[in-house]
C-alpha positions in Angstrom: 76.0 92.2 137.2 75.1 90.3 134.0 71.7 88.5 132.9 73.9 85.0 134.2 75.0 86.4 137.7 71.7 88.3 138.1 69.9 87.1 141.7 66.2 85.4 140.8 64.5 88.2 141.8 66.7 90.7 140.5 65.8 89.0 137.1 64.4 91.3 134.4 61.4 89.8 132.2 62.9 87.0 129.8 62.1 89.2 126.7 64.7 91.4 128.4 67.3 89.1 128.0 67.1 87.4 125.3 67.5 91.1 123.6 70.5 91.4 125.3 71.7 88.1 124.5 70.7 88.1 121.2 72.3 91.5 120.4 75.3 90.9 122.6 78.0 89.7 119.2 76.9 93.0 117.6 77.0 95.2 120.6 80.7 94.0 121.3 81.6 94.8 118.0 80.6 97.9 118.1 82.4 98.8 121.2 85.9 97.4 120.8 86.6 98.7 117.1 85.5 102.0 119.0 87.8 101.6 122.0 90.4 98.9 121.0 90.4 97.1 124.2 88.7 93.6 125.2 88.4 94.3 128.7 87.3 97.9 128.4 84.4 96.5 126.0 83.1 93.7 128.7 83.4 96.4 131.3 81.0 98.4 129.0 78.9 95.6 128.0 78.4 95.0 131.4 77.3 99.1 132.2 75.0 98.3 129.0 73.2 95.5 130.7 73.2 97.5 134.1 71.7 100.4 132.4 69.0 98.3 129.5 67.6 95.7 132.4 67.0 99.0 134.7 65.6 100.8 132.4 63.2 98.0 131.6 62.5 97.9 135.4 61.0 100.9 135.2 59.2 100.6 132.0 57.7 98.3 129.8 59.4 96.7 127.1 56.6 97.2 124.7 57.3 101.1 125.1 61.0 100.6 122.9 59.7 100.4 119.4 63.5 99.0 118.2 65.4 97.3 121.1 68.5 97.0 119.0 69.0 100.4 117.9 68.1 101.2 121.8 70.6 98.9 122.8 73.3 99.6 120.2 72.4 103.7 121.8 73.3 102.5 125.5 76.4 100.7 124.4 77.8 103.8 121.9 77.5 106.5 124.8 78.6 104.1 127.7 82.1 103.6 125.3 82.1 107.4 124.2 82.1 107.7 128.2 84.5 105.0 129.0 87.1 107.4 126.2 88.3 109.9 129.2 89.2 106.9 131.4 91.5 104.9 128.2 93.2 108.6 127.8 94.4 108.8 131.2 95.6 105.4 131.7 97.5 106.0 128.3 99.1 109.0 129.8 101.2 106.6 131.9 101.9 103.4 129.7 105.2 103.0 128.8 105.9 102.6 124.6 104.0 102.4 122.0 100.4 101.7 122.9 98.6 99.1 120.7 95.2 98.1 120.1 94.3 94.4 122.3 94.6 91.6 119.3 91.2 89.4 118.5 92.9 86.1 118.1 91.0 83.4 116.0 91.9 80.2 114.3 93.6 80.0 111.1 91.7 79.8 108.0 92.4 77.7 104.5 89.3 79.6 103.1 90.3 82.3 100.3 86.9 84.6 100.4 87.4 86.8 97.5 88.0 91.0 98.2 86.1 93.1 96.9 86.4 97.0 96.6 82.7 97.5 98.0 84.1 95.7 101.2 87.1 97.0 101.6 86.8 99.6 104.5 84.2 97.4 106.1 86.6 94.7 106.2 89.9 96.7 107.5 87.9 98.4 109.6 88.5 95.7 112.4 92.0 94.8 111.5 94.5 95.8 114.0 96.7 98.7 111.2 92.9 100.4 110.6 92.5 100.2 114.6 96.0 102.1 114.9 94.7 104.9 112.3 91.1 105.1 114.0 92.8 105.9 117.3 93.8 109.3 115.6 90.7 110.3 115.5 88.4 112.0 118.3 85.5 109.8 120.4 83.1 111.3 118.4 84.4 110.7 114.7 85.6 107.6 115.6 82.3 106.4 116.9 80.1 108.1 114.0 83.0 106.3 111.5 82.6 102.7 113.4 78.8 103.5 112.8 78.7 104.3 109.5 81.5 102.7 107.7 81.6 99.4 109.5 78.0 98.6 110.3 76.1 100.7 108.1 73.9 102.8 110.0 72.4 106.0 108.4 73.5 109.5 109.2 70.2 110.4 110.8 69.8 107.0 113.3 73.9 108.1 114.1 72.5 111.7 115.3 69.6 109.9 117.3 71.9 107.8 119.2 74.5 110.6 119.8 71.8 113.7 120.5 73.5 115.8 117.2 72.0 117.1 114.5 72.3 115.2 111.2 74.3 117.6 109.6 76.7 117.5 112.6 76.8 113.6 112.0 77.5 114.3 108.4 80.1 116.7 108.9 82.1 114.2 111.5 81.8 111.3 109.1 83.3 113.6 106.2 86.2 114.5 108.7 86.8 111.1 109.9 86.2 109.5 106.3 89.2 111.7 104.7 91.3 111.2 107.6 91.3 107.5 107.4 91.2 107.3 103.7 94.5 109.6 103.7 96.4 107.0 105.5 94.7 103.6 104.6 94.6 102.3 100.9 91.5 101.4 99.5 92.8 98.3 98.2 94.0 95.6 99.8 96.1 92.2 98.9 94.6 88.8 98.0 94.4 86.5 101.0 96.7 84.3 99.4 99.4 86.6 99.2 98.8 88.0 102.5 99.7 84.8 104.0 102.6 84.6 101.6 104.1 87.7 102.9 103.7 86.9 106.5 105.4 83.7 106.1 108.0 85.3 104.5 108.1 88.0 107.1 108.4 85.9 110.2 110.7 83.2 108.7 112.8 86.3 108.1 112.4 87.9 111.1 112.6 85.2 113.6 116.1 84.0 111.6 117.6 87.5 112.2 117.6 87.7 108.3 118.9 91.3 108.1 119.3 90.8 104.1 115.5 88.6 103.4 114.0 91.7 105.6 115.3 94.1 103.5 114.0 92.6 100.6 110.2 92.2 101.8 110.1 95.6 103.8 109.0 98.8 102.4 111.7 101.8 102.3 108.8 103.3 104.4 108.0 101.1 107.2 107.2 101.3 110.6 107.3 99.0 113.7 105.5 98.8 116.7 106.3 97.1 119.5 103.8 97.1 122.4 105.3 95.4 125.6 103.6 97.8 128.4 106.8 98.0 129.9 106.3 94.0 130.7 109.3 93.3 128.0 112.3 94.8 128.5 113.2 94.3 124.5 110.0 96.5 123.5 111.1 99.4 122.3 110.0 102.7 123.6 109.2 104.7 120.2 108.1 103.1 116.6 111.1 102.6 114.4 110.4 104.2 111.2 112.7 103.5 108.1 113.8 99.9 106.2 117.4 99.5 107.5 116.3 100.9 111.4 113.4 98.2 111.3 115.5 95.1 109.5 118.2 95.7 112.2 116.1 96.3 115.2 113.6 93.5 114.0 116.8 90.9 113.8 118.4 92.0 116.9 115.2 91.7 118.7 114.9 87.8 117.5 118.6 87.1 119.0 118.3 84.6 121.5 114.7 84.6 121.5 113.5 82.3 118.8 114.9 79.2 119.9 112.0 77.8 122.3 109.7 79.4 120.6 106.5 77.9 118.6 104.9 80.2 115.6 101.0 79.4 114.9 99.2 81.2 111.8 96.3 82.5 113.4 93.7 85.1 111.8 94.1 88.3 114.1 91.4 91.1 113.6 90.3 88.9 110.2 94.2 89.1 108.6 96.6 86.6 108.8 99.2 87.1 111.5 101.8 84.9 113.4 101.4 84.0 117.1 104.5 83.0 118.9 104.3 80.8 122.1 106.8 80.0 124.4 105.4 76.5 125.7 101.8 76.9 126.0 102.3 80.5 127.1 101.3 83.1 124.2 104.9 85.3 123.9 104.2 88.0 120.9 101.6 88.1 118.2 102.7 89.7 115.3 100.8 91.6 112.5 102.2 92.6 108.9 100.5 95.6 107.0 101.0 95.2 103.2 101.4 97.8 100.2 99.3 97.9 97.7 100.5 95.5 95.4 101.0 92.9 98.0 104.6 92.8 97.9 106.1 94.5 101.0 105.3 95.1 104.2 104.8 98.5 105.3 103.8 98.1 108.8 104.7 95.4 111.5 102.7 95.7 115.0 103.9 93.5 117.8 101.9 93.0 120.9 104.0 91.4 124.1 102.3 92.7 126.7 101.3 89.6 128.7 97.9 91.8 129.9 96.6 92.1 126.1 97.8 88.1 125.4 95.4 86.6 128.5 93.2 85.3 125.1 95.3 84.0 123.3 95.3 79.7 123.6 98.0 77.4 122.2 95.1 74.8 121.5 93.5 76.7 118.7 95.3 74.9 115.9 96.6 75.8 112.7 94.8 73.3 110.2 98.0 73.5 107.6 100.0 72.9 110.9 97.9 70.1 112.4 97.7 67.9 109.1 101.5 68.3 108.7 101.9 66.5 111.6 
């Protein structure tokens, strides 16, 4: 039951609400770069507003000195809860398992990077959602926490029941972990979109040599298809000549009907293909360092994790050039 579906006098005092409501953007936040997963997050959200408009059945609101933190408590153990039921529906999914994309419009804006930013802004893209499942509930949690939305050690422990030096500990674990396999620096928007372009126009044109040109000897592909697409590979393909030759097979025959749209996917420019006005693949490049090549290519097919995706939500470069 949500505040909207909630019968009139099941309805919880309007201050109630409105915190909800108010703190709803965060809360969701909070919850999917901890569990990767749009529906798993509404289902959560929902438990969250089960479990804050019950508790404030029982007791006045007055009593909460600092409903958000309160809130933003409910939602972090209700995910760390929902962790045991994601691991055993991963048990059975077939290939590589992918986080569920966050599919926006396109963007012409160039805000500048800047190193202070940096992990807060990879945080949510989909490559720093694929290192973050590495890590356990709890370090992944108290990392989302600290790194992403800057809460203190000593509120983390409050809303987890540790100890702050337990808190600190995780965070240093987590921290190193991620910092171990994501760079610190990251490419220029401009040349982020430069690179995908280059990518998919290479990709999609079975362009074995242009591939290996803009691949990194290094790369790895995912292909998440949930055992929906019978071309979705079963294992990541690691390795420049492996990738340029399963990436160009995997466009054979397939490209033909299909539409590409720049979108911005977890805040990095990506490429959505539609087949008609049905969402087909949305891919995502991972750059080196410098910008230059692509290191990681994730592909998400399965129709379950595409449900959001719209062919309405225009490019603007694409809808002027028409």
């Amino acid at each position: 039951m949500s505040p909207a579906a909630a019968e009139p006098e099941d309805v919880p005092a309007p201050a109630v609400t409105r915190h909800f409501v108010d703190h709803r953007e965060l809360l969701f936040s909070v919850v999917y770069n901890m569990l990767g997963s749009v529906a798993d997050t509404e289902d959560v959200l929902q438990e969250t507003w089960l479990s804050w408009s019950g508790r404030n059945r029982r007791a006045p609101l007055a009593e909460i000195d600092n409903p958000r933190a309160y809130l933003v408590r409910i939602a972090v153990n209700h995910a760390l809860a929902r962790q045991a039921v994601i691991a055993s529906r991963r048990e059975t999914y077939v290939g590589p398992w992918l986080p569920e994309p966050l599919v926006t419009e396109a963007t012409t804006g160039l805000a500048p990077d800047s190193a202070d930013h940096t992990v807060r802004g990879d945080a949510v893209s989909l490559a720093m959602l694929v290192v973050l499942e590495t890590l356990t509930p709890l370090e992944r949690a108290v990392f989302v926490l600290h790194e992403v939305f800057g809460y203190p050690h000593t509120e983390i422990a409050g809303m987890l029941d540790r100890t702050p030096a337990s808190v600190r500990q995780l965070a240093h674990r987590a921290r190193a972990h991620v910092h171990a396999r994501r760079p610190r620096y990251r490419a220029h928007p401009r040349v982020r979109r430069e690179a995908t372009e280059r990518f998919v126009e290479a990709a999609l044109g079975g362009d074995i040599g242009a591939l290996m040109e803009i691949l990194a000897p290094d790369v790895t592909v995912w292909i998440d298809g949930g055992g929906a697409r019978q071309a979705a590979g079963l294992r990541p393909v690691h390795g420049r000549e492996k990738a340029a030759r399963m990436l160009a097979g995997y466009a054979t025959g397939r490209t033909g009907d299909m539409d590409v749209r720049y979108r911005r996917v977890n805040g990095d420019d990506a490429a959505v293909l539609f087949t008609g006005d049905a969402p087909y693949a949305v891919m995502v490049m991972d750059l080196t360092s410098d910008g230059d090549r692509v290191c990681g290519v994730y592909v998400v097919t399965n129709p379950a994790k595409l449900t959001r995706v719209r062919a309405d939500d225009e490019d603007p470069e694409q809808a002027s050039a028409q």
